[in-house]
PDB file of N, H, CA, C and O in Angstrom:
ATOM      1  N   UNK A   1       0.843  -1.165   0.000  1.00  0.00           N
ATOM      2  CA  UNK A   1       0.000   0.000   0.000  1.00  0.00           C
ATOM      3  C   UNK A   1       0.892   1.233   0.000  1.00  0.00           C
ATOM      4  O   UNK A   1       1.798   1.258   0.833  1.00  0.00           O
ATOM      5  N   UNK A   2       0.744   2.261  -0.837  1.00  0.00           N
ATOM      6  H   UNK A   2       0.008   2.240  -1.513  1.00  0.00           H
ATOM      7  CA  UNK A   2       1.454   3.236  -0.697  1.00  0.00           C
ATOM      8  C   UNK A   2       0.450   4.712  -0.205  1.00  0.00           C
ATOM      9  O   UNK A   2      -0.701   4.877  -0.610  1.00  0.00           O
ATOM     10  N   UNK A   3       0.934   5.362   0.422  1.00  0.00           N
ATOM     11  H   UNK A   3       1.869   5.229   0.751  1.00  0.00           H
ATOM     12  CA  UNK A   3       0.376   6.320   1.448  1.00  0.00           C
ATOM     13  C   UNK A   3       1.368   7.906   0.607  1.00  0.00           C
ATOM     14  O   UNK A   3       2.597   7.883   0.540  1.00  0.00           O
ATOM     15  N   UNK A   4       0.621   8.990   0.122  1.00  0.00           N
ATOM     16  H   UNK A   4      -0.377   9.008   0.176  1.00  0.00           H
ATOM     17  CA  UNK A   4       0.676  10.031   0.132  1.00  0.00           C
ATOM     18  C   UNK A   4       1.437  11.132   0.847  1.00  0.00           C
ATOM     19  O   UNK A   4       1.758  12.206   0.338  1.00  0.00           O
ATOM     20  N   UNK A   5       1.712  10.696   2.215  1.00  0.00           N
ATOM     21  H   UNK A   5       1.452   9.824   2.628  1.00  0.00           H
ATOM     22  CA  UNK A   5       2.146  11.507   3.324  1.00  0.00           C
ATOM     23  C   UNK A   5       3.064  10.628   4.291  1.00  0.00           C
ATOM     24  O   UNK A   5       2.661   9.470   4.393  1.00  0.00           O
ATOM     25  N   UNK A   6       3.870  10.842   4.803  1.00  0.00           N
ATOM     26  H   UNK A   6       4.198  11.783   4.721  1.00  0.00           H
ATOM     27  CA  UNK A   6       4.283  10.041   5.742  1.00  0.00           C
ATOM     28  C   UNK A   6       3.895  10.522   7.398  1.00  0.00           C
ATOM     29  O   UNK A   6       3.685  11.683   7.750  1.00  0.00           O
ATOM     30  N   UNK A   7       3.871   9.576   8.087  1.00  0.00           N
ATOM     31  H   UNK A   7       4.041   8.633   7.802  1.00  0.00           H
ATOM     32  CA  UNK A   7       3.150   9.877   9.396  1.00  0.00           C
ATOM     33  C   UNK A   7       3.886   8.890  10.514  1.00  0.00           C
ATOM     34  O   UNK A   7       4.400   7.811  10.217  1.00  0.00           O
ATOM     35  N   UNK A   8       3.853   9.342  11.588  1.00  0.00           N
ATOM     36  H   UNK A   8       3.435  10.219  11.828  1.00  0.00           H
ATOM     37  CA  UNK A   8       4.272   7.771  12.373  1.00  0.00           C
ATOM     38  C   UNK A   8       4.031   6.790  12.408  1.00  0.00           C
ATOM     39  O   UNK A   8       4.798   6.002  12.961  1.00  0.00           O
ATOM     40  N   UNK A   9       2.574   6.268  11.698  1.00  0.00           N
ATOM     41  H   UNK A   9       1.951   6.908  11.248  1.00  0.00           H
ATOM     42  CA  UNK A   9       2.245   5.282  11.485  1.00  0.00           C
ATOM     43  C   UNK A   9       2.772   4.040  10.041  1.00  0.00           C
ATOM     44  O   UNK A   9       2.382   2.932   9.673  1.00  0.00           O
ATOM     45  N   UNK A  10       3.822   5.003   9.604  1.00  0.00           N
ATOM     46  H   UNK A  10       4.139   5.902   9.903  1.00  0.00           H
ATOM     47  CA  UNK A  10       4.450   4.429   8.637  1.00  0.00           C
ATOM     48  C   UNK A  10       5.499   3.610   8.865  1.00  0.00           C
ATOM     49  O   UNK A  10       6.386   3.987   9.631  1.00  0.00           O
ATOM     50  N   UNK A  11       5.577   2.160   8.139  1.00  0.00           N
ATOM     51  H   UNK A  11       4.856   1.854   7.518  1.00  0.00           H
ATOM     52  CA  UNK A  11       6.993   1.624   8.974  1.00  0.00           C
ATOM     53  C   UNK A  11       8.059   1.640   8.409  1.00  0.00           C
ATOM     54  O   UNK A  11       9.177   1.483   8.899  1.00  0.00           O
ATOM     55  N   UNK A  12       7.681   1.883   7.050  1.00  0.00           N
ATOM     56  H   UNK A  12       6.773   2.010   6.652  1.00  0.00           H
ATOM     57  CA  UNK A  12       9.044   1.609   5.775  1.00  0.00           C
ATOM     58  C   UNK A  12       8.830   2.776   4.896  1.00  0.00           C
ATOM     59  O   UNK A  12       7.692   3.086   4.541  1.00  0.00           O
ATOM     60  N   UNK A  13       9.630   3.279   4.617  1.00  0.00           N
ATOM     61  H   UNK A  13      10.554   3.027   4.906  1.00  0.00           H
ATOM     62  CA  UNK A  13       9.284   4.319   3.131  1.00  0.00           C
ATOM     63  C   UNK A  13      10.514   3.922   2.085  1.00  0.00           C
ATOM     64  O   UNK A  13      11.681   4.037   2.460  1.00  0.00           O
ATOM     65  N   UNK A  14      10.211   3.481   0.849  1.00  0.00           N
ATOM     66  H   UNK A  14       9.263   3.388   0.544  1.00  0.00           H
ATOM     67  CA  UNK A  14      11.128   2.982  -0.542  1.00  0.00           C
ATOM     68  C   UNK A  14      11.197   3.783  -0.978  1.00  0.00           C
ATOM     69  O   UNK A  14      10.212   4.464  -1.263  1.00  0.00           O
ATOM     70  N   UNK A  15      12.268   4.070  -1.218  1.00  0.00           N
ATOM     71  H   UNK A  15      13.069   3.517  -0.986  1.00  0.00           H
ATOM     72  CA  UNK A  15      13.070   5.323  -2.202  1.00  0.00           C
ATOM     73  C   UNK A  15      13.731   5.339  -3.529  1.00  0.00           C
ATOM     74  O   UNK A  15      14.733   4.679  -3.254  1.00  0.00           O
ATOM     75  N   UNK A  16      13.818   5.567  -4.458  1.00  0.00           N
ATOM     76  H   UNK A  16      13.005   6.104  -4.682  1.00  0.00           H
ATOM     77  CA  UNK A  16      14.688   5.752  -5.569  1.00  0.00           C
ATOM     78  C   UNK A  16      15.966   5.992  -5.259  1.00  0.00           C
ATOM     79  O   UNK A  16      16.873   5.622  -6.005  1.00  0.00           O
ATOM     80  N   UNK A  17      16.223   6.744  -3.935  1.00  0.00           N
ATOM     81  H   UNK A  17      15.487   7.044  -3.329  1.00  0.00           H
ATOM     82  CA  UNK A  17      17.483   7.465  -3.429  1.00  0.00           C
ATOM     83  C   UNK A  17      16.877   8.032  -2.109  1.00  0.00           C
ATOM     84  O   UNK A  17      16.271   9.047  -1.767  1.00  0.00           O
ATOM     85  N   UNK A  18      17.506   6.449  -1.317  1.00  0.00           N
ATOM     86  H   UNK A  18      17.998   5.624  -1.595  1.00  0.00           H
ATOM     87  CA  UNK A  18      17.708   6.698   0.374  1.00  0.00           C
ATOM     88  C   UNK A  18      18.173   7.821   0.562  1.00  0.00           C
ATOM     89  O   UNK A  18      17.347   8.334   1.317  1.00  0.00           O
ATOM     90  N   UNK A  19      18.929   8.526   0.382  1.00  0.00           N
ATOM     91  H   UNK A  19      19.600   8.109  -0.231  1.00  0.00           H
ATOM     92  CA  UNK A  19      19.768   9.499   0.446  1.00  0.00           C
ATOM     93  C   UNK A  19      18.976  10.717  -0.015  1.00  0.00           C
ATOM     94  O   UNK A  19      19.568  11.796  -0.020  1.00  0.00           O
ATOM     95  N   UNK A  20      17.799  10.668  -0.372  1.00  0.00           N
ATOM     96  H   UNK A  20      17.318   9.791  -0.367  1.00  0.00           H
ATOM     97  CA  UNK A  20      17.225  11.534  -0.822  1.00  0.00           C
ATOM     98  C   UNK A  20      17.007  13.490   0.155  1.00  0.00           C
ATOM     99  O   UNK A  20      17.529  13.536   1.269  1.00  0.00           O
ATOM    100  N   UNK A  21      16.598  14.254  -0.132  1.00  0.00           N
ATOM    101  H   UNK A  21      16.174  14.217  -1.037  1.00  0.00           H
ATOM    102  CA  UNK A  21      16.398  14.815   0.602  1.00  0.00           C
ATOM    103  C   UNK A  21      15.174  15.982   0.557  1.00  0.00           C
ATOM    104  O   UNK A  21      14.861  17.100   0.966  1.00  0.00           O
ATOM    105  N   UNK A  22      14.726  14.829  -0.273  1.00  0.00           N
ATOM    106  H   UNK A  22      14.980  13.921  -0.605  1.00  0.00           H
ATOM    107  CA  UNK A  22      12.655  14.824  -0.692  1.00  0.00           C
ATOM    108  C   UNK A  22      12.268  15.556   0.661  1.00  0.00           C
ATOM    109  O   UNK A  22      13.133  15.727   1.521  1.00  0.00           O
ATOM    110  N   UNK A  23      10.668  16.084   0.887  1.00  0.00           N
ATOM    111  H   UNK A  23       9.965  15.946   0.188  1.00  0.00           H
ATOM    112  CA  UNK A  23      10.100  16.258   2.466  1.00  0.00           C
ATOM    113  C   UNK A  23       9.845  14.689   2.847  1.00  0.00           C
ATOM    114  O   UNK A  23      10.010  14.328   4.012  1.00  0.00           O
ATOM    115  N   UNK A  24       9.394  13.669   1.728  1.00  0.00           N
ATOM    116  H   UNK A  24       9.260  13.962   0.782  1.00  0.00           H
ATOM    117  CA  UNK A  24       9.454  12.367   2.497  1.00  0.00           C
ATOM    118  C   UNK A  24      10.385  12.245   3.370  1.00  0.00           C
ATOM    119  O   UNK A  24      10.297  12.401   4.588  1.00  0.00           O
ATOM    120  N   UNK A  25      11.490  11.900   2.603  1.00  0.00           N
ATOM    121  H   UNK A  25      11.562  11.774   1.614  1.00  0.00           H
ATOM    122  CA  UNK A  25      12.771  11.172   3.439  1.00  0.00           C
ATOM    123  C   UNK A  25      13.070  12.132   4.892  1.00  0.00           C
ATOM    124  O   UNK A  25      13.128  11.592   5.997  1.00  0.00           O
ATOM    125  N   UNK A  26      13.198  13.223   4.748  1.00  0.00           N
ATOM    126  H   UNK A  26      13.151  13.662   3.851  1.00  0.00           H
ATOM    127  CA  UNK A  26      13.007  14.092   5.216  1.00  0.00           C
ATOM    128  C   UNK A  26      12.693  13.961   6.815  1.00  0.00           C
ATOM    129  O   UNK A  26      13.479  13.962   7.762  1.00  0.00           O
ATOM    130  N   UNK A  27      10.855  13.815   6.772  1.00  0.00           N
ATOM    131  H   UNK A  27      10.217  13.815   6.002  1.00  0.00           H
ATOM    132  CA  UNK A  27       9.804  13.579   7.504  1.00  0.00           C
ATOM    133  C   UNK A  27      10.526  11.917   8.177  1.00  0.00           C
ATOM    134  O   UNK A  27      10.846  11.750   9.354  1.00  0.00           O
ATOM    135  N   UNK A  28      10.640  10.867   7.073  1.00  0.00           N
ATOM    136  H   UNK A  28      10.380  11.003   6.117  1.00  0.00           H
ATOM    137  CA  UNK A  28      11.156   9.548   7.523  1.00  0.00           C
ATOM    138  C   UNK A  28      12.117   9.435   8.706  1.00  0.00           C
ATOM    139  O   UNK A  28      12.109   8.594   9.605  1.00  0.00           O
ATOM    140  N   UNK A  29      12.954  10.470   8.509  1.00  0.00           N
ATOM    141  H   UNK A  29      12.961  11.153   7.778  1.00  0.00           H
ATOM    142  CA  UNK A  29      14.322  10.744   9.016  1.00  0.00           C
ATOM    143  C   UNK A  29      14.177  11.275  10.284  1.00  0.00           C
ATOM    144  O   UNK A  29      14.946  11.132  11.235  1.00  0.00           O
ATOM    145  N   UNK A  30      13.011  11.978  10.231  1.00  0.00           N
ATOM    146  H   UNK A  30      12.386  12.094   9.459  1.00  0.00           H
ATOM    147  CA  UNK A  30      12.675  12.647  11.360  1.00  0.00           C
ATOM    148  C   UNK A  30      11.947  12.058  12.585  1.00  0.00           C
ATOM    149  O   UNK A  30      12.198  12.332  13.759  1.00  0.00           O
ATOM    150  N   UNK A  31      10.892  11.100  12.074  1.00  0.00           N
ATOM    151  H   UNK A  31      10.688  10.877  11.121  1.00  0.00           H
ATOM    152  CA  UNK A  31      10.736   9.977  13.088  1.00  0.00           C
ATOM    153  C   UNK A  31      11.004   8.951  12.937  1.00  0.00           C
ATOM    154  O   UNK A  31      10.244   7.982  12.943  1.00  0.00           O
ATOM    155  N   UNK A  32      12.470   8.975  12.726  1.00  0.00           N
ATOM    156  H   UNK A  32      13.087   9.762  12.721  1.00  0.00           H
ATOM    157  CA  UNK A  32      12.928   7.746  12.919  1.00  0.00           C
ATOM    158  C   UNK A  32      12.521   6.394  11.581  1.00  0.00           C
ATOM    159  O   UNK A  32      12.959   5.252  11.717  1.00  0.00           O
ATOM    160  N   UNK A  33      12.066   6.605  10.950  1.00  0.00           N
ATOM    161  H   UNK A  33      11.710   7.533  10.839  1.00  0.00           H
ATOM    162  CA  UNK A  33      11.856   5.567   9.268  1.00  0.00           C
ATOM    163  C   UNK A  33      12.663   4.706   9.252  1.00  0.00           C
ATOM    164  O   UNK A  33      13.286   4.460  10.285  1.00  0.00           O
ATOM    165  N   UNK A  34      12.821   4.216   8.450  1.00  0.00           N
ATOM    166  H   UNK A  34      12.315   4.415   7.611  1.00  0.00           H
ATOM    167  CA  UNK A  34      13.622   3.583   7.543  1.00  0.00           C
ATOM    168  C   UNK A  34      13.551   3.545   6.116  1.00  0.00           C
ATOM    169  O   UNK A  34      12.665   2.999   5.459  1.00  0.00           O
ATOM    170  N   UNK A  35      14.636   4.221   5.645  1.00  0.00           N
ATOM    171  H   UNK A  35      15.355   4.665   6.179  1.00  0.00           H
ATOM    172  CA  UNK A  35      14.620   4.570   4.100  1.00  0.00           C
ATOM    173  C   UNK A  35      15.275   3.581   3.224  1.00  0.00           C
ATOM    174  O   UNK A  35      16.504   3.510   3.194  1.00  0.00           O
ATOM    175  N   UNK A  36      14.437   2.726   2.427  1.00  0.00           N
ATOM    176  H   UNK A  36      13.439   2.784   2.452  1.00  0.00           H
ATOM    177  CA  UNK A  36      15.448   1.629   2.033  1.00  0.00           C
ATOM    178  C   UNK A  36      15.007   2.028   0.105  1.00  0.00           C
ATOM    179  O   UNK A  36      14.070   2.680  -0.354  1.00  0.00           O
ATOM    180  N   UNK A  37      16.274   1.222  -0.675  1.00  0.00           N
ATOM    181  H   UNK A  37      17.035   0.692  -0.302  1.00  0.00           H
ATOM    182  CA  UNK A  37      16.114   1.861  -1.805  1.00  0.00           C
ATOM    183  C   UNK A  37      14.754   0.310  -2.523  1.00  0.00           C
ATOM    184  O   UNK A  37      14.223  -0.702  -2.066  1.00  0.00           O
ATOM    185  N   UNK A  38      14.780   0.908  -3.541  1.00  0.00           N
ATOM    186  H   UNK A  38      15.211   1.730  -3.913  1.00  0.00           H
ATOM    187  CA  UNK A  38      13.925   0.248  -4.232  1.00  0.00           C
ATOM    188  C   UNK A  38      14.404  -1.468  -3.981  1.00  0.00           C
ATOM    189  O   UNK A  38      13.707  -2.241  -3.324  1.00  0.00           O
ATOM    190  N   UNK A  39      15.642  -1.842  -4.601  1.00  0.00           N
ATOM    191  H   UNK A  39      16.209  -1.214  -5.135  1.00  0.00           H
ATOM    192  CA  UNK A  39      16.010  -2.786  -4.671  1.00  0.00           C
ATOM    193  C   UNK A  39      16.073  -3.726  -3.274  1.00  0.00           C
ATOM    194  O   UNK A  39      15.686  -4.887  -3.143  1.00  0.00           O
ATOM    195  N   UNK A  40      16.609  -2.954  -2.406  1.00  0.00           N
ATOM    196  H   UNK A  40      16.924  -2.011  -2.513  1.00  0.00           H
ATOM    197  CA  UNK A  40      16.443  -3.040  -0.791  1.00  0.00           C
ATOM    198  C   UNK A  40      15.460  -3.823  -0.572  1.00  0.00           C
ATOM    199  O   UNK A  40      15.597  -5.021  -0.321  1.00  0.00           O
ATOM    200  N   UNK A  41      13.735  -2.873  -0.688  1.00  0.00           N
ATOM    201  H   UNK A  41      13.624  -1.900  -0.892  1.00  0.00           H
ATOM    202  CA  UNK A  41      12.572  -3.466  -0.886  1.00  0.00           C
ATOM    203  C   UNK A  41      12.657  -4.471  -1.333  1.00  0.00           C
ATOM    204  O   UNK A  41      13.202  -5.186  -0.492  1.00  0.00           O
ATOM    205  N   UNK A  42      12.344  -5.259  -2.594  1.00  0.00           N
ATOM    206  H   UNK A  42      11.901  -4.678  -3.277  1.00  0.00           H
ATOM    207  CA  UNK A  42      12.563  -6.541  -3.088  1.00  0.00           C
ATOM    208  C   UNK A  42      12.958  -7.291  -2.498  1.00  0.00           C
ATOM    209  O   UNK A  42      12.203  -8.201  -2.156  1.00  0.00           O
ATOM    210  N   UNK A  43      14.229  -7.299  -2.108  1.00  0.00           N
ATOM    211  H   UNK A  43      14.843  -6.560  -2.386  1.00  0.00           H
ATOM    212  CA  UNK A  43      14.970  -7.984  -1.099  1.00  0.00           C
ATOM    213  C   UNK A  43      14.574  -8.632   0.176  1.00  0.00           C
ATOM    214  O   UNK A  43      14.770  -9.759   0.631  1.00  0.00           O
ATOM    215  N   UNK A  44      13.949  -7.566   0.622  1.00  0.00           N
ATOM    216  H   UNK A  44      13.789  -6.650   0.253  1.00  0.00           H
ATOM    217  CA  UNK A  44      13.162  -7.808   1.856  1.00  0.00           C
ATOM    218  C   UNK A  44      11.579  -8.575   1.747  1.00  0.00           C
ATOM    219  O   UNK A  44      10.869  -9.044   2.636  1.00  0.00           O
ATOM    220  N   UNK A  45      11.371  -8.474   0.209  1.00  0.00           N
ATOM    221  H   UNK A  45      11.948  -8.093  -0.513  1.00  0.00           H
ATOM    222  CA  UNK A  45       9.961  -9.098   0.443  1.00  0.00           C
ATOM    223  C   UNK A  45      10.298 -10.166  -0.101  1.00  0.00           C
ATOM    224  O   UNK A  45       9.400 -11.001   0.009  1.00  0.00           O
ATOM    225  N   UNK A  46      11.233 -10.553  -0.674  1.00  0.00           N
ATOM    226  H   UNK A  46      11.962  -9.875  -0.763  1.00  0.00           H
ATOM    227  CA  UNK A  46      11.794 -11.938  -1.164  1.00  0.00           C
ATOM    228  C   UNK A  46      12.180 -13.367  -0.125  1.00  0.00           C
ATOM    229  O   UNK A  46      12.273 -14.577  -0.332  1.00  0.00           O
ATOM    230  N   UNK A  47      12.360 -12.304   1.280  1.00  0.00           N
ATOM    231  H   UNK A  47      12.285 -11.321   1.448  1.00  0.00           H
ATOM    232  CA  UNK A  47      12.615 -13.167   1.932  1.00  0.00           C
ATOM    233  C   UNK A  47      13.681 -13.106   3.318  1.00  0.00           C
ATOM    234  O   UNK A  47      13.898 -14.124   3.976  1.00  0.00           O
TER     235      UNK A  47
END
């Protein structure tokens, strides 16, 4: 599910570029997120 806004209720936010310095990543960074890149993702749902 992808969400519009990030909020605390978010647990993961996927990025093009973790490193980004979007208001997402931003916001992510700010409570604490985890910014993982696209590929990252995959990874993680692979297993």
């Amino acid at each position: 599910m992808t969400h519009p806004t990030v909020t605390k209720r978010v647990a993961l936010v996927a990025a093009a570029d973790p490193d980004s310095l979007s208001g997402k990543a931003r916001k992510a960074r700010d409570y604490g997120i985890p910014i993982v890149s696209e590929d990252g993702l995959v990874r993680l749902l692979a297993g």
